[in-house]
N, C-alpha and C positions, 0 to 999 in steps of 0.2 A: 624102458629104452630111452636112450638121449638123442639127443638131435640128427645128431652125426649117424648114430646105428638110423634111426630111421630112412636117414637120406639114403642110408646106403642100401637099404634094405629097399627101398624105393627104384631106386637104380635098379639093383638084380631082377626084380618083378618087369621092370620095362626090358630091360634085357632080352628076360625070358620069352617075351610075347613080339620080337622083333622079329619080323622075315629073314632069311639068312642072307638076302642081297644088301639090304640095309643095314644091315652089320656092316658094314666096308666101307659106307658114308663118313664123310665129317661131319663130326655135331658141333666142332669147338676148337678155336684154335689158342694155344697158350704161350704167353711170352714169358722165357727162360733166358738166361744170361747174354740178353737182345737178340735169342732168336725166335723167329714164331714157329711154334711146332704145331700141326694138324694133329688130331685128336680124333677117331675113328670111334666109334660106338665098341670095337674091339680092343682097341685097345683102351680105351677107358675100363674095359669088361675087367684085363688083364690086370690094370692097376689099382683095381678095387678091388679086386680078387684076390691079391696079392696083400693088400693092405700095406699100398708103399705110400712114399711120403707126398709124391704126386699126386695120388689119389686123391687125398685130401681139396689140395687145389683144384681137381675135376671136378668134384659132387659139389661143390661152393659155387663153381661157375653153372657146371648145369643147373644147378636151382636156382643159382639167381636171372638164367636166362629161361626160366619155366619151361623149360624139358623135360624135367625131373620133378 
């Protein structure tokens, strides 16, 4: 596995093991073409799930903010 599959694979385990109220939390907020968008444990799930290009930028911030 590479870095990336591990993170990601890291991610889905903490996922898996979250309460379902804490899924709706913000973990992360991301700035996109100066706007700040909230980042819910859901939808991070969504955009890792999906294997979209945000994705990317989530699991980079979660890790580097040791959440992940």
């Amino acid at each position: 596995m590479n870095g990336e599959s591990d993170i990601r694979e890291k991610f889905l385990r903490a996922y898996a093991n979250l309460p379902f109220n804490t899924r709706k939390e913000i973990i992360l907020v991301l700035e996109e073409e100066g706007k700040k968008q909230p980042i819910t444990w859901e939808v991070a799930y969504f955009e890792v799930k999906n294997n979209t290009p945000r994705s990317k930028k989530i699991l980079e911030k979660l890790e580097e903010l040791k959440i992940i």
